[in-house]
Biopython code that builds the backbone (N, CA, C, O; Angstrom):
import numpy as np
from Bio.PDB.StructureBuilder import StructureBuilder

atoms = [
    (1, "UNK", "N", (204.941, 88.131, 62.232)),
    (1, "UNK", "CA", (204.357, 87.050, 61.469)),
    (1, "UNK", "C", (203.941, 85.899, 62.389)),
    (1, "UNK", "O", (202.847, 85.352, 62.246)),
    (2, "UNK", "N", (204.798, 85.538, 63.317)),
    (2, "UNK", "CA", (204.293, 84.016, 64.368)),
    (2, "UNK", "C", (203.195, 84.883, 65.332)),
    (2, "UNK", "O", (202.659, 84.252, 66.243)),
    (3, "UNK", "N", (202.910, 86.061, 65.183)),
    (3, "UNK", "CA", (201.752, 86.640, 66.442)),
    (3, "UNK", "C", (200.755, 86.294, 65.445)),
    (3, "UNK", "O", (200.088, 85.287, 65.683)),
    (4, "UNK", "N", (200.521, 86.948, 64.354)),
    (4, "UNK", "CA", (199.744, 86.274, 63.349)),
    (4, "UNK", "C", (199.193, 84.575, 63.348)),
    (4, "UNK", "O", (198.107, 84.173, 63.764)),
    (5, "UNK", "N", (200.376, 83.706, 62.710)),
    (5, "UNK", "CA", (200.131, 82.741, 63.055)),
    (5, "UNK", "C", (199.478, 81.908, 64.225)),
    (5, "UNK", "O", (198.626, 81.024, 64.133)),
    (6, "UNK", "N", (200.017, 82.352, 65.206)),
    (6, "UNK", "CA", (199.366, 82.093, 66.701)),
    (6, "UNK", "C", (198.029, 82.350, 66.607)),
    (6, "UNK", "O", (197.276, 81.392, 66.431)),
    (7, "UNK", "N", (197.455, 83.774, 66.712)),
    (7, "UNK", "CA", (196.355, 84.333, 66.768)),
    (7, "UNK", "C", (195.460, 83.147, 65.260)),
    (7, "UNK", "O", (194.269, 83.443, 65.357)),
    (8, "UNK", "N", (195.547, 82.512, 64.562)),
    (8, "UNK", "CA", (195.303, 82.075, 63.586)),
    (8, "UNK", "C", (194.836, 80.563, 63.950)),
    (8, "UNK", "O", (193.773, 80.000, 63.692)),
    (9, "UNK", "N", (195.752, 80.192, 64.497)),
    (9, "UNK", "CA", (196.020, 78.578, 64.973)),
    (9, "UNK", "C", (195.355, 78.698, 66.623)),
    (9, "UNK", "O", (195.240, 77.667, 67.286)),
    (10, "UNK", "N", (195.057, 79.671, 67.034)),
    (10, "UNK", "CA", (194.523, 79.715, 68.422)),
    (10, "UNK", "C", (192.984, 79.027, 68.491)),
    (10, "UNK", "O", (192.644, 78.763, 69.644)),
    (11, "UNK", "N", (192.075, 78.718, 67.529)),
    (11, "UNK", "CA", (190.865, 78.355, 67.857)),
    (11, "UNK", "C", (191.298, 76.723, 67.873)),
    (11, "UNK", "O", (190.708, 76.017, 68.691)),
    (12, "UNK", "N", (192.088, 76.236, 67.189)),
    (12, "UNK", "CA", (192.322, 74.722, 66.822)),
    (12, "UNK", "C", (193.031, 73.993, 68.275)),
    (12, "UNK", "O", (192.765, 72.949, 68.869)),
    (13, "UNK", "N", (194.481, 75.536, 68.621)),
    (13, "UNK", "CA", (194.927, 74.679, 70.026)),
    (13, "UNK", "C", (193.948, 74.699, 70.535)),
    (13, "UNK", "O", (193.434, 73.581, 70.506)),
    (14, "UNK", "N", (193.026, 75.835, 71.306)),
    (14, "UNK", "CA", (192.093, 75.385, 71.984)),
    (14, "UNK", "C", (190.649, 74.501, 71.931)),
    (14, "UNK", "O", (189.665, 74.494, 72.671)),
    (15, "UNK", "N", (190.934, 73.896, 70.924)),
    (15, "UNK", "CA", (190.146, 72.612, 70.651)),
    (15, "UNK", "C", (190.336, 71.558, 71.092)),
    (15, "UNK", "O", (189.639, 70.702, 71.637)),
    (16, "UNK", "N", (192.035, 71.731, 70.641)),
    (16, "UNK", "CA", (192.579, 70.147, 71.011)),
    (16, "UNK", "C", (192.985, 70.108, 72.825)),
    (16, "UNK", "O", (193.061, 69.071, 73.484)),
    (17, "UNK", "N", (193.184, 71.392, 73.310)),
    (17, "UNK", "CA", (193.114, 71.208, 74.797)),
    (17, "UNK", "C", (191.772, 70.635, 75.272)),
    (17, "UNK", "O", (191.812, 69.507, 75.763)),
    (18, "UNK", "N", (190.886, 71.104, 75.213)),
    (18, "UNK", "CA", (189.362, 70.832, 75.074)),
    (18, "UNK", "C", (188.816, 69.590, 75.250)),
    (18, "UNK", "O", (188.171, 69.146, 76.199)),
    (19, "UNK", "N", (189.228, 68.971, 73.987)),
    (19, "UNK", "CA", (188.888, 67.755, 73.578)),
    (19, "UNK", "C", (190.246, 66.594, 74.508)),
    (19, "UNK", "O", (190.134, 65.560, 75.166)),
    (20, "UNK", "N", (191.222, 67.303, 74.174)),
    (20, "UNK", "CA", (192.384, 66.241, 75.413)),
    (20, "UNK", "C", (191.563, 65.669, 76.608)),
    (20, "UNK", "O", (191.072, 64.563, 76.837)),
    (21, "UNK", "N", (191.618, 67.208, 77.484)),
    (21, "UNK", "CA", (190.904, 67.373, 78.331)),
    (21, "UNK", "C", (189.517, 66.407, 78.975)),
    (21, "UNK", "O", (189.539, 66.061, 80.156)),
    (22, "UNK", "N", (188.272, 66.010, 78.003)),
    (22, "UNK", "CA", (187.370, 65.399, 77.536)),
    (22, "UNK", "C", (187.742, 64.166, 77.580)),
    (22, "UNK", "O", (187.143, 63.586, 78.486)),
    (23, "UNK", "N", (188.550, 63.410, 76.946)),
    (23, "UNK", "CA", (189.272, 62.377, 76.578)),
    (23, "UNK", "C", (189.513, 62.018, 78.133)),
    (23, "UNK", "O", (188.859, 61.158, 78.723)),
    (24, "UNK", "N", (190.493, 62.755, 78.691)),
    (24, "UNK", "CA", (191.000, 62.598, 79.879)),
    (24, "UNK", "C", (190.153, 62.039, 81.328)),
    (24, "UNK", "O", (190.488, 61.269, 82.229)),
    (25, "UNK", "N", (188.922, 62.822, 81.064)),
    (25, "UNK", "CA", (187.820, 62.846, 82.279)),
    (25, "UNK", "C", (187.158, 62.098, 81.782)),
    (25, "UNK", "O", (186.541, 61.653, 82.750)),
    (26, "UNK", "N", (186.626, 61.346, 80.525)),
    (26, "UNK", "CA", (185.986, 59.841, 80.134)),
    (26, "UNK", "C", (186.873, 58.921, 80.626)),
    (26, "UNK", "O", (186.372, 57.952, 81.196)),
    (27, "UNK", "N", (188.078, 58.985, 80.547)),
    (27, "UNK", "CA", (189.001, 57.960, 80.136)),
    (27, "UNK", "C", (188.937, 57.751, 81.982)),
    (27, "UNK", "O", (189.053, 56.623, 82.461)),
    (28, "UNK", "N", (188.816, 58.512, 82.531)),
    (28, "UNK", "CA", (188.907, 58.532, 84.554)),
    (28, "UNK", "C", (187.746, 57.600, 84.901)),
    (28, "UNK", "O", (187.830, 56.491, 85.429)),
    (29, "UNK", "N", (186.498, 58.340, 84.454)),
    (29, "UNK", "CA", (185.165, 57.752, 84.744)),
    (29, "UNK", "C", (185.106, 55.936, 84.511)),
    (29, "UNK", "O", (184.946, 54.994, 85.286)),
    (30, "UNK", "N", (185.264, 56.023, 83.445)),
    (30, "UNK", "CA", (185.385, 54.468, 82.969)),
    (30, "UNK", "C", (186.378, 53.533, 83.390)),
    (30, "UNK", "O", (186.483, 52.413, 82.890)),
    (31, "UNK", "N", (186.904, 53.848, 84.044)),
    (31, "UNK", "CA", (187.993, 53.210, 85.231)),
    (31, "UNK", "C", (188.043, 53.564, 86.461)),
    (31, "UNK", "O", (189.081, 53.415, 87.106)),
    (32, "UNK", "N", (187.225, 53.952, 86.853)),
    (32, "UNK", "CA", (186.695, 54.458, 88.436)),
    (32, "UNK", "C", (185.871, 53.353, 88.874)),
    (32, "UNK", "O", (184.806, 52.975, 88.385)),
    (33, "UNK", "N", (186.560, 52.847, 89.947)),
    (33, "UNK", "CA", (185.729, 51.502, 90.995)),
    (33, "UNK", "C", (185.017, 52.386, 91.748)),
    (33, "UNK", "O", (183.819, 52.118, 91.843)),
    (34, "UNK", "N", (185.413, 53.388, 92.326)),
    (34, "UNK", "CA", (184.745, 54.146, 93.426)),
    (34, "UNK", "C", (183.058, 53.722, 93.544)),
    (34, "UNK", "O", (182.470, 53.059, 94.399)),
    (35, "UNK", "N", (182.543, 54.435, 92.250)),
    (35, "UNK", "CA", (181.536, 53.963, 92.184)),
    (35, "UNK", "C", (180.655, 52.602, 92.843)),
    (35, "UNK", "O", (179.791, 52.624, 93.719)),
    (36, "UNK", "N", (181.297, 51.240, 91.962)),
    (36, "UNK", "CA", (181.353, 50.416, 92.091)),
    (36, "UNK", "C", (181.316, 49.685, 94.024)),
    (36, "UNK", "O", (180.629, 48.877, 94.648)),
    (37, "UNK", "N", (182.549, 50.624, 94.320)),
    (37, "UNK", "CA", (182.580, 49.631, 95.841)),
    (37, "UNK", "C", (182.115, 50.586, 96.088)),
    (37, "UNK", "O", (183.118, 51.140, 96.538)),
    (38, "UNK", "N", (181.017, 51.618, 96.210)),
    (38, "UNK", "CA", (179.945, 52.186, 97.077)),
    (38, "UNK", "C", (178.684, 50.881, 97.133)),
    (38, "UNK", "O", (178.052, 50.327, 98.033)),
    (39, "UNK", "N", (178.754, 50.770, 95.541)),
    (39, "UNK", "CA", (177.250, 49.809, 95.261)),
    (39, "UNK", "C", (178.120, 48.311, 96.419)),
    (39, "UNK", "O", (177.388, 47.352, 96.659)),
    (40, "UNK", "N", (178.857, 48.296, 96.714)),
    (40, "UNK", "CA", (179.048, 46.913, 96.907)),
    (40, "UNK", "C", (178.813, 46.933, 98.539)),
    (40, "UNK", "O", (178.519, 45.963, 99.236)),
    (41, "UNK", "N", (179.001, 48.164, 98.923)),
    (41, "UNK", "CA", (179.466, 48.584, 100.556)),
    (41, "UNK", "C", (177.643, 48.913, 100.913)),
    (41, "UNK", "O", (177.136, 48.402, 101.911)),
    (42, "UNK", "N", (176.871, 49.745, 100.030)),
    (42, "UNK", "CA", (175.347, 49.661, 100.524)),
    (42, "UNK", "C", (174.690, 48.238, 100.472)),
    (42, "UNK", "O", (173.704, 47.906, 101.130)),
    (43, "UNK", "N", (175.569, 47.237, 99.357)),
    (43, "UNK", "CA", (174.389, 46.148, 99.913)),
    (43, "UNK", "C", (174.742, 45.513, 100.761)),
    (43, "UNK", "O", (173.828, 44.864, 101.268)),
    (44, "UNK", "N", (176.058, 45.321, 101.361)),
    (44, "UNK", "CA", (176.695, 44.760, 102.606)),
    (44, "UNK", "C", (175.367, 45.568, 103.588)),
    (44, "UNK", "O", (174.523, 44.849, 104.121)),
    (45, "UNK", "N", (175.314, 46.938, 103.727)),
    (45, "UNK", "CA", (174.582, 47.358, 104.792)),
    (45, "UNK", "C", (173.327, 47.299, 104.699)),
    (45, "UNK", "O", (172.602, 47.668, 105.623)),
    (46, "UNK", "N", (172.700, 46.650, 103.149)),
    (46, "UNK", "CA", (171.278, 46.163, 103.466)),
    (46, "UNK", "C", (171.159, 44.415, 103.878)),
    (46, "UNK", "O", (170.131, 43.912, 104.330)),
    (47, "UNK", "N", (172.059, 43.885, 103.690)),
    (47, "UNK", "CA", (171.971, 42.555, 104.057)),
    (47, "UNK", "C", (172.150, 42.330, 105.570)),
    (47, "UNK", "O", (171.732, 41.362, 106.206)),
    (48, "UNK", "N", (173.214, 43.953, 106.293)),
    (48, "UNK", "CA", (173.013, 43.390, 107.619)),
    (48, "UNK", "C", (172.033, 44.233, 108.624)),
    (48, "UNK", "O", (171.973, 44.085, 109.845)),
    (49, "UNK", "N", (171.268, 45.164, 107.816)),
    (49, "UNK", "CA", (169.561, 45.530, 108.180)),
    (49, "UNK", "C", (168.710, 44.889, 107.963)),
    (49, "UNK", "O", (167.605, 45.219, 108.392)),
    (50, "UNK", "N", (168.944, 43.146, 106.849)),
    (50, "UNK", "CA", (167.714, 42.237, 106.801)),
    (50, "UNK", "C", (167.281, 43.147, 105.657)),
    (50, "UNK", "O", (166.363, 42.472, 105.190)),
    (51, "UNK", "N", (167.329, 43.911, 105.134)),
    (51, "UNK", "CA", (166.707, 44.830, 104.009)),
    (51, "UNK", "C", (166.425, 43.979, 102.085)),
    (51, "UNK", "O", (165.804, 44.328, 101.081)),
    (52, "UNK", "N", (167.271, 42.815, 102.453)),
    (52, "UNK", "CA", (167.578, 41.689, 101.465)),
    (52, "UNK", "C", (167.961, 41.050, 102.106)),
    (52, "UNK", "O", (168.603, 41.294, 103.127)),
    (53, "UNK", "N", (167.447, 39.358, 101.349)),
    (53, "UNK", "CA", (167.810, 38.035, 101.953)),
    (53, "UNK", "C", (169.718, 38.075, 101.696)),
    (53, "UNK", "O", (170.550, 38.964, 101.517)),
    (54, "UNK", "N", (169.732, 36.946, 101.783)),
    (54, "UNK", "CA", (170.981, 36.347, 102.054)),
    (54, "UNK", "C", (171.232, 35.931, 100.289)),
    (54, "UNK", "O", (172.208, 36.323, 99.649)),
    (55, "UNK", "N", (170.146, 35.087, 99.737)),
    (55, "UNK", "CA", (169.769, 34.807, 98.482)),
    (55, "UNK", "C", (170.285, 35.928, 97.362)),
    (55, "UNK", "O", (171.018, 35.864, 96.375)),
    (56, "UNK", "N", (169.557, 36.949, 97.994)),
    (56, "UNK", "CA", (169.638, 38.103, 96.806)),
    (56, "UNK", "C", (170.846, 39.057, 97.214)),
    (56, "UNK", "O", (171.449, 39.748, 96.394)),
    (57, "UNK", "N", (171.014, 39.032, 98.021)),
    (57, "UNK", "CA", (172.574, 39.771, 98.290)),
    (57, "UNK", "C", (173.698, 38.828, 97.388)),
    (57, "UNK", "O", (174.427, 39.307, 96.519)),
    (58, "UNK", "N", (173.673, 37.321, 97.807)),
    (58, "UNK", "CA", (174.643, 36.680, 96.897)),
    (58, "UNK", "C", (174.315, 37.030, 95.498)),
    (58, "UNK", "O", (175.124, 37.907, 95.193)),
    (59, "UNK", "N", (173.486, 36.775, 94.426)),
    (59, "UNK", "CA", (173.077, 37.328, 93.322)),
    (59, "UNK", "C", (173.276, 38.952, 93.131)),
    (59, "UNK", "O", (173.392, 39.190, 91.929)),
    (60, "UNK", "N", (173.316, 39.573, 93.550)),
    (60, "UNK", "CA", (173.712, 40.981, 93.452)),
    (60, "UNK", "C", (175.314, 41.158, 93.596)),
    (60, "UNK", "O", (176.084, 41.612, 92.750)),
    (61, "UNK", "N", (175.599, 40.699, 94.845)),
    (61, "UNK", "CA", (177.103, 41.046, 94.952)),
    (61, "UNK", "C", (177.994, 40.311, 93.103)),
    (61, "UNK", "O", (179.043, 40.753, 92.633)),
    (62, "UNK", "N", (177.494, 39.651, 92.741)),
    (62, "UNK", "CA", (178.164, 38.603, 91.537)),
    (62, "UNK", "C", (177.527, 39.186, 90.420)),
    (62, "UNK", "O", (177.431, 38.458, 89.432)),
    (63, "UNK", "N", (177.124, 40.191, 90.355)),
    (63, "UNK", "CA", (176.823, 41.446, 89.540)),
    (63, "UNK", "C", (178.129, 42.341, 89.427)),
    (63, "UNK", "O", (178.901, 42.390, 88.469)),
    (64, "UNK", "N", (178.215, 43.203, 90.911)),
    (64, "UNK", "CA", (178.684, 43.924, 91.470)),
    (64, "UNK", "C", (180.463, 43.573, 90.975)),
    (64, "UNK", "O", (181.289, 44.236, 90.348)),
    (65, "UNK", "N", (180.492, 42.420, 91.519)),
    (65, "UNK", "CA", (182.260, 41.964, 91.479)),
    (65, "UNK", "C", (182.083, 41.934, 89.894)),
    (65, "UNK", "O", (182.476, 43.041, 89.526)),
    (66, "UNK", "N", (181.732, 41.295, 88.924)),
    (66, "UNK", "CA", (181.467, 41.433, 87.697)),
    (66, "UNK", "C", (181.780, 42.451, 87.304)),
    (66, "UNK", "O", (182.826, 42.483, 86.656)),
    (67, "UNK", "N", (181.095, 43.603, 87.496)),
    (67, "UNK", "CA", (181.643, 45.069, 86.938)),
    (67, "UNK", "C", (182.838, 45.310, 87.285)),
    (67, "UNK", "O", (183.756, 45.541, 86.498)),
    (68, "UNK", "N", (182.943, 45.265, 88.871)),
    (68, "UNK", "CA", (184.481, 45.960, 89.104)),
    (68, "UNK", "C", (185.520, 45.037, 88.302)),
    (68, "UNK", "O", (186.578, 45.537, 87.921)),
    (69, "UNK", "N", (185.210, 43.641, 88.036)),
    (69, "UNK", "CA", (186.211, 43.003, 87.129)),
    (69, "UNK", "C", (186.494, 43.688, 85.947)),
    (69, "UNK", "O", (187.640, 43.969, 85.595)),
    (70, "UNK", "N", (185.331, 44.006, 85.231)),
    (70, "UNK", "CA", (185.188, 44.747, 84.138)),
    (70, "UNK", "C", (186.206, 45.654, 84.220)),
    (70, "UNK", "O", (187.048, 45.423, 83.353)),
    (71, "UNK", "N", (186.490, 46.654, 84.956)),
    (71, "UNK", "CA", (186.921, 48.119, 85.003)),
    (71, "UNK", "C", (188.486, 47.582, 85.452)),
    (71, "UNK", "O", (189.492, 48.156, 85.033)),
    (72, "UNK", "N", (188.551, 46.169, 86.540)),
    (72, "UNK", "CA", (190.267, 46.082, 86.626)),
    (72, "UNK", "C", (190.609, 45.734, 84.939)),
    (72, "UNK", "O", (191.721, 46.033, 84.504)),
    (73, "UNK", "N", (190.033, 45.372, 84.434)),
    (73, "UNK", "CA", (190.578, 44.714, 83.044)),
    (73, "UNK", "C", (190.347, 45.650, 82.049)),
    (73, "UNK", "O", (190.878, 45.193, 81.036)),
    (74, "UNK", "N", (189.654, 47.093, 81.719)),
    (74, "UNK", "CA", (190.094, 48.092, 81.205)),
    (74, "UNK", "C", (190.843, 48.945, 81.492)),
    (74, "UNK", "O", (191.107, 49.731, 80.582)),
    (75, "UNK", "N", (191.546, 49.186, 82.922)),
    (75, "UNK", "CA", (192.530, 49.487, 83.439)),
    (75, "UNK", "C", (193.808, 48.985, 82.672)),
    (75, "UNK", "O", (194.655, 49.604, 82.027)),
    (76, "UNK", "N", (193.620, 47.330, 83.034)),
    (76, "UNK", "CA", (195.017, 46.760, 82.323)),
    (76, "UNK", "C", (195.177, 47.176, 81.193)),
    (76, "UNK", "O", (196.242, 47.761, 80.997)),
    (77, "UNK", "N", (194.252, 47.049, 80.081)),
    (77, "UNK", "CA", (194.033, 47.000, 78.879)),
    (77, "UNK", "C", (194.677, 48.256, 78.008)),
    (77, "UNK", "O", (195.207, 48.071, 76.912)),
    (78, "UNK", "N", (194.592, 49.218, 78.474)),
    (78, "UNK", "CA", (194.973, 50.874, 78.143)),
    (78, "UNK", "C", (195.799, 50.736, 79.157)),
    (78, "UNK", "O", (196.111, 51.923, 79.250)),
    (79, "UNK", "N", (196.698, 49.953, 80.409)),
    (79, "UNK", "CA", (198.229, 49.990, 80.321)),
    (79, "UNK", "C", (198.950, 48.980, 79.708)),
    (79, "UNK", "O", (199.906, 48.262, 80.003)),
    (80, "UNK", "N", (198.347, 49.108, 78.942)),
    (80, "UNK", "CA", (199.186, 47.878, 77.614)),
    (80, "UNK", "C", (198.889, 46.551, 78.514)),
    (80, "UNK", "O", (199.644, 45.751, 77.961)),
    (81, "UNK", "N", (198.529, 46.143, 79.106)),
    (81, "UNK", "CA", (198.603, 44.606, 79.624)),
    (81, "UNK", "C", (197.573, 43.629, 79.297)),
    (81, "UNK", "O", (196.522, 44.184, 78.977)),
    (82, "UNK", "N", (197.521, 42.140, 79.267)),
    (82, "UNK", "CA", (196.515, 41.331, 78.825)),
    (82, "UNK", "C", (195.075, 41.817, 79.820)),
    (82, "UNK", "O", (194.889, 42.778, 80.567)),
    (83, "UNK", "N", (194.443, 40.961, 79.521)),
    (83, "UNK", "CA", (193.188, 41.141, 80.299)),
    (83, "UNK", "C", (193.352, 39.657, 81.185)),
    (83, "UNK", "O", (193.890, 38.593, 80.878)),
    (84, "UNK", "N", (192.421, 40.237, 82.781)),
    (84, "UNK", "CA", (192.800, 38.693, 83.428)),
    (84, "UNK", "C", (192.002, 38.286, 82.999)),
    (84, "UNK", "O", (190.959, 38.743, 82.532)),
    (85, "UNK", "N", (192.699, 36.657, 83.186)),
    (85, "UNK", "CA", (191.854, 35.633, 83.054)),
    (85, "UNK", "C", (190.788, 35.329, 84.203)),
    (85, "UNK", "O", (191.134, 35.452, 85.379)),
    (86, "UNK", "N", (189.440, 34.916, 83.854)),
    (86, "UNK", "CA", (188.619, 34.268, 85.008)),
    (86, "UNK", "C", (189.207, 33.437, 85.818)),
    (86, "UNK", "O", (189.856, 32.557, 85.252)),
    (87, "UNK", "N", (189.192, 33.419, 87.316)),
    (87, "UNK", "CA", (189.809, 32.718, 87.659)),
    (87, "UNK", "C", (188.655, 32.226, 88.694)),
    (87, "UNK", "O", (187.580, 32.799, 88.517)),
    (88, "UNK", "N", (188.687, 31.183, 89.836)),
    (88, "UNK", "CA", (188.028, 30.832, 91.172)),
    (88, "UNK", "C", (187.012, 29.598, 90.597)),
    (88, "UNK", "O", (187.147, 28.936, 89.568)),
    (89, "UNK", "N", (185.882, 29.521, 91.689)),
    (89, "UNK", "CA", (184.864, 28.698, 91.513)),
    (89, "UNK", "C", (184.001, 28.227, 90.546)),
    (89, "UNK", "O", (183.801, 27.066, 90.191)),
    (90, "UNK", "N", (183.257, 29.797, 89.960)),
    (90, "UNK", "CA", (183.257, 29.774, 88.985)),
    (90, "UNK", "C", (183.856, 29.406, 87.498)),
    (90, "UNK", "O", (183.289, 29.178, 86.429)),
    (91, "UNK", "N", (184.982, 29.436, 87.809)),
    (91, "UNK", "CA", (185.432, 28.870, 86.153)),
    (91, "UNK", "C", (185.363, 27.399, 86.653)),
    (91, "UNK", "O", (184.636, 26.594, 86.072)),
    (92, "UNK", "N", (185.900, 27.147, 87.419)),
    (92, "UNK", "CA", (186.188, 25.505, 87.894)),
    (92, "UNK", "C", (184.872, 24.735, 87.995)),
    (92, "UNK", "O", (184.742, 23.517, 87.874)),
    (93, "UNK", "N", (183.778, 25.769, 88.269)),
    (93, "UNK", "CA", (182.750, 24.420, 88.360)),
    (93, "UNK", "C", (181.705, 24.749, 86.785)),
    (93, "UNK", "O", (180.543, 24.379, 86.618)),
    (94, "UNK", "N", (182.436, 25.417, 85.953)),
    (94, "UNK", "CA", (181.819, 25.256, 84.383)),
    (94, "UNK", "C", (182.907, 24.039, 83.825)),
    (94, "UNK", "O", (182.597, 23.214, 82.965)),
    (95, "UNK", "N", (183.965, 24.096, 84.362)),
    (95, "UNK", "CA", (184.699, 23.031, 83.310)),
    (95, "UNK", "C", (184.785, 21.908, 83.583)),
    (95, "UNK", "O", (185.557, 21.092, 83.079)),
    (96, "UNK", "N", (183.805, 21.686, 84.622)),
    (96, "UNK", "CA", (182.896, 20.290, 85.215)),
    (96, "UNK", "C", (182.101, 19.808, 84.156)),
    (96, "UNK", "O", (181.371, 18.832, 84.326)),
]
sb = StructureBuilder()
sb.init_structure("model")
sb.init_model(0)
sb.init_chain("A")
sb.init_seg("    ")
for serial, (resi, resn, name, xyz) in enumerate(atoms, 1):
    if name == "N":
        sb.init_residue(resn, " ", resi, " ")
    sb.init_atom(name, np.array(xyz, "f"), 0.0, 1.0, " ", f" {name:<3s}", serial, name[0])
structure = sb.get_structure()
């Protein structure tokens, strides 16, 4: 009777492995800096080929840190922890 059962319930476990699985490798991607400090490490090496000003490297990199902030704070977030707060220059010279 449980070979039965098994054989019965076998399309559903292997759904939910499936879909775990799925879950698992989104849940990686979307918290992966890797990405991120590649984009941050090629424009370091176009700013020191002159390939971009100085101007637009600062404006890009404050993109760049932006996201990876993004991704430390969905990290925290799904390990149960607050999200950081903004912290540095930026906050300090808005509450001017």
């Amino acid at each position: 009777m449980f070979l039965v059962d098994d054989l019965i319930m076998l399309p559903v476990t292997g759904l939910k492995f499936v879909l775990r699985t799925l879950g698992k490798v989104a849940e990686e991607q979307y918290t992966d800096t890797g990405p991120i400090k590649e984009k941050l490490l090629e424009l370091q090496v176009q700013l020191e080929f002159e390939e971009i000003t100085e101007a637009e490297y600062v404006k890009r990199e404050a993109e760049i840190l932006r996201e990876l902030r993004e991704i430390e704070n969905r990290k925290r977030i799904l390990a149960g922890l607050p999200p950081e707060e903004r912290q540095g220059f930026m906050k300090l010279s808005s509450d001017q």
